[in-house]
N, C-alpha and C positions, 0 to 999 in steps of 0.2 A: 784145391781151388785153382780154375785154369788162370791161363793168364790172357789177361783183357788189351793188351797192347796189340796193334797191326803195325805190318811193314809200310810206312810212310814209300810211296811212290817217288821214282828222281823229279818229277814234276812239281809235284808237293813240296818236296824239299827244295827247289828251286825258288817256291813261292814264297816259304819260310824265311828262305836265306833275306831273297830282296825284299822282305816286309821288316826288315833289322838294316837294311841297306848295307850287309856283310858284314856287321859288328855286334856282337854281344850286347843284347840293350840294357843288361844290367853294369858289366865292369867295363864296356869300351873296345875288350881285346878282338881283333880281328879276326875273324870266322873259316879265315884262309890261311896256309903256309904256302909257300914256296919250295919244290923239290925236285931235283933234276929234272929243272927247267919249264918242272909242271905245277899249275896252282890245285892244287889238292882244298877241301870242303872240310873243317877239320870240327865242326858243329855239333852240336846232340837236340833234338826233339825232344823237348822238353814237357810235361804233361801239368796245364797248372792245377785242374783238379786231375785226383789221383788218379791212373786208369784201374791200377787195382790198392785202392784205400786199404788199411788196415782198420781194425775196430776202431782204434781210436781218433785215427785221421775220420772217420764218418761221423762220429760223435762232437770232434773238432769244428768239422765244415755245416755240422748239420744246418745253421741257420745262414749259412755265406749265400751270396750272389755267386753261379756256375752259368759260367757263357756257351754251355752246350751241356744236352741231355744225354748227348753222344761223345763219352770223356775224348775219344779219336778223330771227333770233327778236327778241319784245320783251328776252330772258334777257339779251341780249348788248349791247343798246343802253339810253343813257340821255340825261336833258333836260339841258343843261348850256346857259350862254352862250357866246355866238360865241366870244370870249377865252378861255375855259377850252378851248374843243373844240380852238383852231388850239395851245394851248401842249403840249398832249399830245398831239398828232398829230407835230408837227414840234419834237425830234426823239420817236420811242417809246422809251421809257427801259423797265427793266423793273421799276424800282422803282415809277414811277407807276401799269403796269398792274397792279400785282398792288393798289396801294391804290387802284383802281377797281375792281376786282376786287371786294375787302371790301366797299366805299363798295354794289354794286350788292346783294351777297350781301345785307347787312343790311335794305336796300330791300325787298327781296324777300321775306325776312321778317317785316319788319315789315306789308306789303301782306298777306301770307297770314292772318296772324294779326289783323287789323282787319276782315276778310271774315270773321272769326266770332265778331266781338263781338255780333252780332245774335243768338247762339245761346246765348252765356249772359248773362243780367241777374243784377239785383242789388237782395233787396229796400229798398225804399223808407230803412226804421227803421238802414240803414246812415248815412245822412245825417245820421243826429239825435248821432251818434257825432263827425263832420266836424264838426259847428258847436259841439260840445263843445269840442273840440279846441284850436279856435280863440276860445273865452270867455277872458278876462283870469282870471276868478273859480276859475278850475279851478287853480291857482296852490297855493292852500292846498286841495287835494282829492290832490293827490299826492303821492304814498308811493313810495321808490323798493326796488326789491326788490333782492336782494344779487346780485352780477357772479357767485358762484358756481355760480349757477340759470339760469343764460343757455344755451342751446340752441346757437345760433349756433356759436359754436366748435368743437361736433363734428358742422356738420355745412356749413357753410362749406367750399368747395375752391378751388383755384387759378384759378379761372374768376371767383371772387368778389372785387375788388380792394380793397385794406385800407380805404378811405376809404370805401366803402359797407357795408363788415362795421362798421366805428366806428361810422356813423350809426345802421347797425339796431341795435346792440349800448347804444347812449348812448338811443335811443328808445322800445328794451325794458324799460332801467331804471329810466325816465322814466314811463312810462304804461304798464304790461302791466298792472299792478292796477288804476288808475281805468278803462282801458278792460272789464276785467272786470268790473268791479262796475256798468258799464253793462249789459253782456251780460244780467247776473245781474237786474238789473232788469226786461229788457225779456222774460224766459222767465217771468215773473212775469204779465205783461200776455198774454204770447203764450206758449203752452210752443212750446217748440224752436223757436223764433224765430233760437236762437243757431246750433242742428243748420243748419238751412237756410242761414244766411248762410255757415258754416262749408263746408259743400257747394258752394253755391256760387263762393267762392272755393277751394277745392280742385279743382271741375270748371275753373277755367281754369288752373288752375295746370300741372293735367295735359294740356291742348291745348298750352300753350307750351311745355313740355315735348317733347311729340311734334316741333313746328318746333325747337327749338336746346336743350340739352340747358343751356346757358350761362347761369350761373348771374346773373354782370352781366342777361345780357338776357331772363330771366326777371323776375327782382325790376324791372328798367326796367319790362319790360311789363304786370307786375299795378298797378305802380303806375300807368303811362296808361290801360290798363282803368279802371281802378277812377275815375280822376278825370273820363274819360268817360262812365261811365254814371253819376257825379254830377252832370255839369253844369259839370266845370271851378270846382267851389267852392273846393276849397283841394286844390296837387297836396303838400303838404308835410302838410296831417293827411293824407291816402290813403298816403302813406310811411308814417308810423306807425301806422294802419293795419296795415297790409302786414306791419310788423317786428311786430307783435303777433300775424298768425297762423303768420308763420315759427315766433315761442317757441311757439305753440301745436300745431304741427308739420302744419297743412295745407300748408304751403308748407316745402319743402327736406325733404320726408319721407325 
Protein backbone atom coordinates (compact mmCIF):
# COMPACT_ATOMS: atom_id res chain seq x y z
CA UNK A 1 0.00 0.00 0.00
CA UNK A 2 1.56 3.39 -1.28
CA UNK A 3 1.74 6.12 0.92
CA UNK A 4 -0.91 8.93 0.83
CA UNK A 5 1.15 11.65 2.36
CA UNK A 6 2.54 14.86 0.15
CA UNK A 7 5.35 17.15 0.58
CA UNK A 8 3.68 20.23 2.31
CA UNK A 9 5.12 23.38 0.30
CA UNK A 10 7.39 26.18 2.54
CA UNK A 11 4.35 28.27 1.74
CA UNK A 12 2.04 25.90 3.25
CA UNK A 13 4.04 25.43 6.19
CA UNK A 14 4.34 29.08 6.70
CA UNK A 15 0.53 29.21 6.80
CA UNK A 16 0.52 26.24 9.35
CA UNK A 17 2.93 27.83 11.44
CA UNK A 18 1.11 31.39 11.69
CA UNK A 19 -2.43 29.59 11.97
CA UNK A 20 -0.72 28.17 15.75
CA UNK A 21 0.68 31.78 15.85
CA UNK A 22 4.27 29.67 16.24
CA UNK A 23 3.18 27.62 19.28
CA UNK A 24 1.92 24.13 19.58
CA UNK A 25 -1.75 24.46 19.99
CA UNK A 26 -2.02 21.62 22.00
CA UNK A 27 1.10 21.82 24.91
CA UNK A 28 2.01 25.51 24.40
CA UNK A 29 5.92 24.70 23.35
CA UNK A 30 7.21 27.00 20.75
CA UNK A 31 7.39 25.80 17.24
CA UNK A 32 10.99 27.56 16.96
CA UNK A 33 14.72 27.07 18.36
CA UNK A 34 17.18 29.34 18.29
CA UNK A 35 20.66 28.22 16.56
CA UNK A 36 23.73 29.86 15.62
CA UNK A 37 22.01 32.96 15.46
CA UNK A 38 19.26 31.43 13.20
CA UNK A 39 15.62 30.83 14.18
CA UNK A 40 15.08 27.28 12.68
CA UNK A 41 10.99 25.74 12.21
CA UNK A 42 11.32 22.89 14.44
CA UNK A 43 7.24 21.82 13.81
CA UNK A 44 5.74 18.56 12.20
CA UNK A 45 2.44 18.48 9.88
CA UNK A 46 0.41 16.80 11.57
CA UNK A 47 -2.49 14.74 9.81
CA UNK A 48 -5.91 14.81 12.01
CA UNK A 49 -7.62 12.24 9.82
CA UNK A 50 -5.18 9.57 8.92
CA UNK A 51 -3.50 10.19 5.47
CA UNK A 52 -2.94 6.55 5.43
CA UNK A 53 -5.60 4.90 8.33
CA UNK A 54 -5.02 1.50 9.25
CA UNK A 55 -8.08 -0.90 9.42
CA UNK A 56 -8.85 -0.11 12.58
CA UNK A 57 -8.24 3.64 12.65
CA UNK A 58 -11.18 3.39 9.60
CA UNK A 59 -13.43 1.42 11.62
CA UNK A 60 -12.47 3.90 14.46
CA UNK A 61 -13.43 7.22 12.57
CA UNK A 62 -16.00 5.54 10.35
CA UNK A 63 -18.95 7.69 11.76
CA UNK A 64 -16.47 11.04 12.86
CA UNK A 65 -16.97 14.46 11.36
CA UNK A 66 -13.49 14.82 8.58
CA UNK A 67 -12.96 18.42 7.63
CA UNK A 68 -11.69 17.44 4.19
CA UNK A 69 -12.37 14.57 1.65
CA UNK A 70 -8.75 15.44 0.72
CA UNK A 71 -6.83 13.75 4.08
CA UNK A 72 -3.78 16.55 2.44
CA UNK A 73 -5.98 19.57 2.28
CA UNK A 74 -4.45 22.29 4.51
CA UNK A 75 -8.58 21.60 6.27
CA UNK A 76 -7.11 18.47 7.57
CA UNK A 77 -3.68 19.11 8.59
CA UNK A 78 -2.03 21.16 11.38
CA UNK A 79 1.48 22.66 13.21
CA UNK A 80 1.97 20.74 16.32
CA UNK A 81 5.33 19.48 18.04
CA UNK A 82 7.02 16.37 17.50
CA UNK A 83 5.60 15.17 21.05
CA UNK A 84 2.16 16.15 20.52
CA UNK A 85 2.11 14.61 16.76
CA UNK A 86 3.68 10.86 17.97
CA UNK A 87 1.09 11.06 21.43
CA UNK A 88 -2.00 11.25 18.97
CA UNK A 89 -0.85 9.15 16.49
CA UNK A 90 -0.06 6.31 18.56
CA UNK A 91 -2.53 5.18 19.93
CA UNK A 92 -5.88 7.19 17.68
CA UNK A 93 -8.30 7.59 20.32
CA UNK A 94 -11.54 9.14 19.24
CA UNK A 95 -11.80 11.37 21.99
CA UNK A 96 -8.60 13.25 20.95
CA UNK A 97 -9.76 13.39 17.30
CA UNK A 98 -12.76 14.86 17.71
CA UNK A 99 -10.87 17.73 20.19
CA UNK A 100 -8.51 18.13 17.21
CA UNK A 101 -11.31 18.25 15.33
CA UNK A 102 -12.72 21.53 17.34
CA UNK A 103 -8.95 22.73 18.19
CA UNK A 104 -8.65 22.98 13.82
CA UNK A 105 -12.42 24.04 13.34
CA UNK A 106 -11.81 27.25 15.60
CA UNK A 107 -8.36 27.95 13.76
CA UNK A 108 -10.16 28.12 10.78
CA UNK A 109 -12.32 30.40 11.84
CA UNK A 110 -10.60 32.36 13.45
CA UNK A 111 -7.96 32.55 10.18
CA UNK A 112 -11.21 33.56 8.05
CA UNK A 113 -12.28 36.09 10.00
CA UNK A 114 -8.70 38.02 10.49
CA UNK A 115 -8.51 38.07 6.42
CA UNK A 116 -11.38 40.67 6.92
CA UNK A 117 -10.36 42.88 9.42
CA UNK A 118 -8.84 44.78 6.61
CA UNK A 119 -12.28 45.54 5.38
CA UNK A 120 -13.86 47.00 8.32
CA UNK A 121 -11.92 49.83 10.34
CA UNK A 122 -12.77 51.81 13.07
CA UNK A 123 -12.92 55.47 13.47
CA UNK A 124 -9.93 56.88 15.19
CA UNK A 125 -12.35 58.99 18.29
CA UNK A 126 -13.07 55.26 19.47
CA UNK A 127 -9.74 55.43 21.25
CA UNK A 128 -10.35 58.42 23.13
CA UNK A 129 -13.23 56.24 24.74
CA UNK A 130 -10.09 53.19 25.68
CA UNK A 131 -8.02 55.60 27.42
CA UNK A 132 -11.14 57.04 29.24
CA UNK A 133 -11.72 53.77 30.35
CA UNK A 134 -8.50 53.33 31.71
CA UNK A 135 -8.14 57.01 33.76
CA UNK A 136 -8.19 56.43 37.64
CA UNK A 137 -10.37 59.86 37.68
CA UNK A 138 -13.41 58.30 35.90
CA UNK A 139 -14.04 56.64 39.44
CA UNK A 140 -16.29 59.59 40.59
CA UNK A 141 -17.98 60.01 36.77
CA UNK A 142 -19.93 56.70 37.18
CA UNK A 143 -23.32 56.30 37.63
CA UNK A 144 -24.45 52.67 37.61
CA UNK A 145 -27.75 52.18 35.80
CA UNK A 146 -30.41 49.63 37.30
CA UNK A 147 -29.92 45.48 36.54
CA UNK A 148 -33.67 45.93 35.38
CA UNK A 149 -32.60 47.74 32.06
CA UNK A 150 -30.15 45.34 31.02
CA UNK A 151 -30.62 43.82 27.56
CA UNK A 152 -28.31 40.90 27.88
CA UNK A 153 -30.69 38.68 29.42
CA UNK A 154 -33.22 38.49 26.69
CA UNK A 155 -31.05 38.12 24.41
CA UNK A 156 -28.25 36.01 25.68
CA UNK A 157 -28.53 32.11 24.57
CA UNK A 158 -26.96 28.87 25.45
CA UNK A 159 -23.81 29.46 23.23
CA UNK A 160 -23.06 32.44 25.67
CA UNK A 161 -21.42 30.85 28.90
CA UNK A 162 -22.53 32.53 32.49
CA UNK A 163 -19.06 33.95 33.20
CA UNK A 164 -19.05 36.13 30.18
CA UNK A 165 -22.98 37.14 30.22
CA UNK A 166 -21.69 38.36 34.25
CA UNK A 167 -18.82 40.24 32.96
CA UNK A 168 -21.02 42.01 30.18
CA UNK A 169 -23.91 42.30 32.51
CA UNK A 170 -21.46 43.74 35.67
CA UNK A 171 -19.67 46.06 32.76
CA UNK A 172 -23.16 47.42 31.49
CA UNK A 173 -24.03 48.50 34.85
CA UNK A 174 -20.72 50.00 35.37
CA UNK A 175 -20.29 52.25 32.41
CA UNK A 176 -23.26 52.24 29.82
CA UNK A 177 -23.96 55.86 31.06
CA UNK A 178 -20.42 57.37 31.21
CA UNK A 179 -19.72 55.82 27.99
CA UNK A 180 -22.85 57.45 26.57
CA UNK A 181 -22.27 60.73 27.65
CA UNK A 182 -18.95 60.42 25.83
CA UNK A 183 -20.80 59.44 22.60
CA UNK A 184 -23.20 62.43 23.38
CA UNK A 185 -20.23 64.69 23.45
CA UNK A 186 -18.31 63.58 20.58
CA UNK A 187 -21.84 64.16 18.04
CA UNK A 188 -21.59 67.42 19.43
CA UNK A 189 -17.92 67.91 17.78
CA UNK A 190 -18.84 65.55 14.90
CA UNK A 191 -22.68 64.94 14.27
CA UNK A 192 -23.07 61.23 13.86
CA UNK A 193 -19.89 60.42 14.81
CA UNK A 194 -21.72 57.94 17.18
CA UNK A 195 -24.08 56.51 13.78
CA UNK A 196 -20.74 55.66 12.06
CA UNK A 197 -18.93 54.07 14.91
CA UNK A 198 -22.32 52.28 15.69
CA UNK A 199 -22.14 50.99 12.01
CA UNK A 200 -19.15 50.15 12.04
CA UNK A 201 -19.18 47.88 14.71
CA UNK A 202 -22.50 46.38 13.78
CA UNK A 203 -20.88 45.80 10.18
CA UNK A 204 -18.46 43.27 11.79
CA UNK A 205 -20.61 42.12 14.06
CA UNK A 206 -22.66 40.70 11.13
CA UNK A 207 -19.37 39.22 9.15
CA UNK A 208 -18.89 37.08 12.42
CA UNK A 209 -21.96 36.30 12.32
CA UNK A 210 -22.01 34.81 8.80
CA UNK A 211 -18.52 32.46 10.11
CA UNK A 212 -20.14 31.04 13.58
CA UNK A 213 -23.35 32.04 14.64
CA UNK A 214 -21.71 31.30 18.43
CA UNK A 215 -22.30 33.79 20.62
CA UNK A 216 -18.89 32.86 23.03
CA UNK A 217 -17.06 33.47 19.72
CA UNK A 218 -18.73 36.41 18.42
CA UNK A 219 -18.31 38.55 21.62
CA UNK A 220 -14.40 36.88 21.59
CA UNK A 221 -13.94 38.19 18.32
CA UNK A 222 -15.33 41.81 18.39
CA UNK A 223 -13.54 42.21 21.29
CA UNK A 224 -9.88 41.04 19.40
CA UNK A 225 -11.09 43.17 16.43
CA UNK A 226 -11.59 45.82 18.27
CA UNK A 227 -8.35 45.72 20.33
CA UNK A 228 -6.51 45.19 17.07
CA UNK A 229 -7.57 47.96 15.14
CA UNK A 230 -6.63 49.99 18.46
CA UNK A 231 -3.18 48.94 18.78
CA UNK A 232 -3.46 46.51 21.58
CA UNK A 233 -4.08 49.58 24.16
CA UNK A 234 -6.24 48.01 26.46
CA UNK A 235 -8.14 44.42 25.54
CA UNK A 236 -10.25 44.75 28.94
CA UNK A 237 -11.76 48.72 27.96
CA UNK A 238 -12.53 47.03 24.26
CA UNK A 239 -14.70 44.41 26.58
CA UNK A 240 -16.53 47.01 27.84
CA UNK A 241 -16.70 48.63 24.94
CA UNK A 242 -18.17 45.82 23.40
CA UNK A 243 -20.82 45.12 26.50
CA UNK A 244 -22.05 48.64 25.86
CA UNK A 245 -23.00 48.12 22.13
CA UNK A 246 -24.59 44.69 22.95
CA UNK A 247 -27.20 47.00 25.64
CA UNK A 248 -27.23 49.25 22.61
CA UNK A 249 -28.37 46.41 20.51
CA UNK A 250 -25.69 46.45 17.56
CA UNK A 251 -24.43 43.44 18.71
CA UNK A 252 -26.84 40.28 19.75
CA UNK A 253 -29.70 42.04 17.70
Amino acid sequence: MGDNRRIFSDNEKMVLFNEVDGRCPICGRSLTNTKNGQIIKIFEVAHIYPANPRPEEIELLKDEERLSKDVNSLDNVIAVCRICHKKFDTPRTIEEYRSWVRLKKKLLQDAQLKNTYALFNIEEEIKEILKNLNDESLEEDLVRINYESLKIEQKANATLPFAIKRTIKNDVVDYFDYIHKIFIEMDKVTPYKFDTLAAQIKGFYCKTMQINPNQEFVYASLVNWLNEKTGSYSRRACEIVIAYFIQDCEVFS
